[in-house]
N, C-alpha and C positions, 0 to 999 in steps of 0.2 A: 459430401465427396468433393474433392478437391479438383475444380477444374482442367481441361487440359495446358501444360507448361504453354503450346503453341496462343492458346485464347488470352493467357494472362502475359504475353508478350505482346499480345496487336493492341492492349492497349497502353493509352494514352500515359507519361510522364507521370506526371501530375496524380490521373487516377491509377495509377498502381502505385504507386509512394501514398497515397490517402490514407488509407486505415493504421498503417504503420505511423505515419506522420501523427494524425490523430492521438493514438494511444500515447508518443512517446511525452504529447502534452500533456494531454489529461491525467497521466498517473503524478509528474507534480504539483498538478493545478490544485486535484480533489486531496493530495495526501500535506500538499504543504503549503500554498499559496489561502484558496479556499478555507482552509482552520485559520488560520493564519502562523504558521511556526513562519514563513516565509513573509516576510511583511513588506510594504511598500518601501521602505528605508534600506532593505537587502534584498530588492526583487533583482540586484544586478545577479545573483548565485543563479537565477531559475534556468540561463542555458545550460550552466551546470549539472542541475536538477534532471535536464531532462534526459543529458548523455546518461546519467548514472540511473538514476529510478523509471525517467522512460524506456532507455535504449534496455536496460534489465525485463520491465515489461513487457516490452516485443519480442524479447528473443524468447522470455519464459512463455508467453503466449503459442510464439510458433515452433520450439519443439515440445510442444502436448498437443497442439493442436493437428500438425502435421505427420505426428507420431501415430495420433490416433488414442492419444492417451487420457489418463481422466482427470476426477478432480484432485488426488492424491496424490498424483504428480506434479500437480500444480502447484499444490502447498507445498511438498520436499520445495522446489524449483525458492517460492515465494519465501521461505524459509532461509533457504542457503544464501539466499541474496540480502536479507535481512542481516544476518548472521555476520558477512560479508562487510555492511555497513556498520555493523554495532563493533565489530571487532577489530578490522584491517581498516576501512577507509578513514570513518570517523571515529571507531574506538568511545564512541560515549558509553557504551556498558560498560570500559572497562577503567579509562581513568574518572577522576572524582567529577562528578555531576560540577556544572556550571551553574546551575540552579538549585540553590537549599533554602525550601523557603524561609524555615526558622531556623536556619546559619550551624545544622546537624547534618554529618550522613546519615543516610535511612539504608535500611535493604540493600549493607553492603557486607561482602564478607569472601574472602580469598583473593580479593581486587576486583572484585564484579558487582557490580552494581544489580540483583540480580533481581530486584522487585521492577527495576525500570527496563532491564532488557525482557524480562517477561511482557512490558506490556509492551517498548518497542516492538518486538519481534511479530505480535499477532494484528497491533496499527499496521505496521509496514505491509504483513502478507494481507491483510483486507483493503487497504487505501490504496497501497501501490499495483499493485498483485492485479486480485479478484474482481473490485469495483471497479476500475480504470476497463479492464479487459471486457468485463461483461455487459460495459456501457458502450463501449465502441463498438463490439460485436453487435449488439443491439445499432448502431447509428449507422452502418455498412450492411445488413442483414443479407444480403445476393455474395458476401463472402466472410458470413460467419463461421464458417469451414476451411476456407482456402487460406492457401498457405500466403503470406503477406512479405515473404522477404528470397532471393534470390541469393544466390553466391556474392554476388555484388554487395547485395545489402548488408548480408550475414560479414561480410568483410567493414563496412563502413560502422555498423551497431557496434561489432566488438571494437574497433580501433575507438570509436568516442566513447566507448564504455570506459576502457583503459585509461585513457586522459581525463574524462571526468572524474574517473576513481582517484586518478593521482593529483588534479586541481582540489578536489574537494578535500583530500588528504592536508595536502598541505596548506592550501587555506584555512582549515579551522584546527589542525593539531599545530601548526607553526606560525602562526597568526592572529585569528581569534584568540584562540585559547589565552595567549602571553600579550598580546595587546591591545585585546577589546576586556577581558576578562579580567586579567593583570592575575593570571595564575601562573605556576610553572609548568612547562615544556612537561611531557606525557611521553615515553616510550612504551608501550608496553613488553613485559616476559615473552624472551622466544618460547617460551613452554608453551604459552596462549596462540600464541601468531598460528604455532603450529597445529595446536585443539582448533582453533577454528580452521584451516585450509583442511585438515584432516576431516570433520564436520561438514564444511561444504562438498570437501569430492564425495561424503558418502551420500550427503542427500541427493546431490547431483545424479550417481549410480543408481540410487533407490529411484530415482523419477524417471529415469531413462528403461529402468529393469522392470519396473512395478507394469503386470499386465492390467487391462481398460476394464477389472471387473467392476459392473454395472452394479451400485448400490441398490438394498430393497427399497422399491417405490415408494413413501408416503405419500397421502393427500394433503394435498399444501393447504394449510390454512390461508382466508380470502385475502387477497392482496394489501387490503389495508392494514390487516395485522400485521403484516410483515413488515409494513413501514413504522407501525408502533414499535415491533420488537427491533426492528432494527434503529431506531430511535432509544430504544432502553438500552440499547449494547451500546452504541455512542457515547450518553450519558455516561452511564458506569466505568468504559473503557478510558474516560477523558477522569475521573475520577481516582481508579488507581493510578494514572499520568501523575496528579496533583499527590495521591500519597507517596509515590515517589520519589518526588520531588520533596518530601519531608514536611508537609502539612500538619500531620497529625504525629509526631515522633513518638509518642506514647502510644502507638495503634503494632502490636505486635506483629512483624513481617508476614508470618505464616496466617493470621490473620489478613490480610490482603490477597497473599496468593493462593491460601485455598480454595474461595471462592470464585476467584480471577479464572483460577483452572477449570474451578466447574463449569461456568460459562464457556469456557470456550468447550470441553466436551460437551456441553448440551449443542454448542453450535455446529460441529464436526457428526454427530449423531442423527442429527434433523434436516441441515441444508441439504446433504449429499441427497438422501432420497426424497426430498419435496424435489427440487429439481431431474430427479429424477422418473418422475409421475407422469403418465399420458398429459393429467390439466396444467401441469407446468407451463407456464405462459409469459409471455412477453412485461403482459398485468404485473404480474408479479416478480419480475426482475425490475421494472420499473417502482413497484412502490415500494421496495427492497429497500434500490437505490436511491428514492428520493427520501427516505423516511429516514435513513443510516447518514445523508451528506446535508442533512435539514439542519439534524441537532445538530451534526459534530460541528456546522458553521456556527449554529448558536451559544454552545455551552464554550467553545472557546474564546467569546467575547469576556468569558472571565481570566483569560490568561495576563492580564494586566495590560488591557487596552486604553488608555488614557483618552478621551470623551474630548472631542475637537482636535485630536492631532492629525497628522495626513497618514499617519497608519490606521487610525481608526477608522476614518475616512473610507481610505482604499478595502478595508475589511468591509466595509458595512455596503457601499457602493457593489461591491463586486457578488457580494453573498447575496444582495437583492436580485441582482441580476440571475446568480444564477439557480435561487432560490424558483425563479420564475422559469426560466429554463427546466429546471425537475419537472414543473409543474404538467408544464407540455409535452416532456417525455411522459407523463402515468397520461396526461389526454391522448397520445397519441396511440399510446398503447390500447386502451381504451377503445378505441375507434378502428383497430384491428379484427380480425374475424377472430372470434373464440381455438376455432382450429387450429 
């Protein structure tokens, strides 16, 4: 239950901007800094990063949370914003990948890249989204409930939302793209522009509409599995990335995304009621979470990290660091009452 408005006005600057501030970090840090798509050489974009993928997290956070709403809202919400990136801001689903590894499009057909927005789409709503939100909620716990943003806020998120969206626009569809890549300029079809804004208002409606029906409970497997399987979903997730990217050109599309889908229906089928379960525990958001941001920092040391450079560096420095950091969230969790 969300606080009185009067209690969350007597406090301090500082500590009412926290958890919002918090979150709009950590969803670039874990989704793009941390793997490393964001590397020491373009860490100048991460303010960027954080108006568009943080200030996205905080608002998706606080109308589900203030709504009263569930996880399914979450994901429309986590979705639409995905969708949002792949299609209006940076458009990489839609014009020609910048990365082919053996110099082939892969899993592309009607101008959509669509083995690569399948996997964008479900990275983005897990690393941006879910993980960032359930880690801060956890590191603020006295306002895992309460609402994090004011008329005021809700006015400042969306205005750097806005400019981020159009910094990162044209930074990498009118920049990058023609002279770091030395590709041609990408418009995409108003037909598209419009399937996606059409796409987003309805996931929007569906997450705003969708009543808080409470999934059936399961009993959550012990916390360390959870960090296995979420360490297996990592792996495989950074996997169809690389088939994507045209690794394997002979590996037939539907072959990648059959099983891509199954996973994630196995994960949509299972998370909602484990966390759902009286023993649902703090244990097990933590070893969720350390076990899911362990790999995804290690298997993308294969993204073509060259071994003494200051990107390597910064990747490997920063993943120590906050490899150890995971650690001490599963101990602290740990050290909590079962209750």
């Amino acid at each position: 239950m969300a606080p009185p408005r009067d209690a969350i006005e007597k406090r301090g600057f500082l500590t009412r901007i926290a958890p919002a501030l918090t979150l709009a970090v950590l969803a670039p840090l874990i989704a793009e800094v941390l793997p490393g798509a964001t590397r020491f050489s373009s860490l100048f974009v991460f303010p960027v990063e954080m108006m568009v993928w943080g200030g996205g997290a905080v608002m998706i956070r606080e109308l589900v949370r203030t709504g009263n709403r569930g996880w399914a809202s979450m994901l429309c919400l986590a979705l639409a914003l995905a969708i949002a990136e792949e299609w209006l801001i940076q458009q990489t689903s839609l014009a020609s990948l910048v990365v082919q590894i053996k110099g082939v499009e892969y899993g592309r057909a009607f101008g959509i890249n669509y083995v690569y927005f399948l996997w964008a789409a479900v990275y983005e709503a897990v690393l941006v989204v879910f993980v960032p939100v359930m880690l801060t909620e956890m590191l603020f716990p006295a306002r895992r409930h309460a609402r994090w943003l004011n008329k005021a806020g809700w006015a400042v998120h969306l205005t750097l939302f806005a400019f981020g969206s159009f910094f990162a626009w044209f930074s990498w569809t009118q920049i990058a793209r023609t002279q770091v890549f030395h590709l041609p300029a990408y418009t995409p079809p108003l037909t598209y522009v419009l399937i996606a804004a059409a796409a987003i208002a309805a996931l929007i409606a569906a997450a705003l509409s969708l009543r808080p029906a409470a999934p059936k409970p399961l009993a959550p497997p012990a916390p360390i599995l959870l960090a296995l399987g979420g360490a297996v979903w990592a792996v495989l997730w950074f996997g169809l990335e690389v088939i994507a990217f045209g690794a394997m050109p002979a590996l037939p599309p539907a072959a990648a995304v059959g099983p891509a889908l199954l996973l994630c229906a196995a994960m949509v089928t299972t998370l909602p009621g484990w966390s759902a379960h009286p023993a649902w525990s703090d244990r097990h958001r933590a070893w969720l979470i350390a076990g899911t941001m362990i790999a995804t920092m290690a298997v993308f040391f294969y993204a073509g990290f060259e071994p003494g450079t200051p990107d390597f560096w910064f990747k490997a420095v920063t993943n120590a660091v906050a490899a150890i950091l995971f650690a001490l969230l599963v101990s602290r969790a740990a050290a909590q009452p079962r209750s």
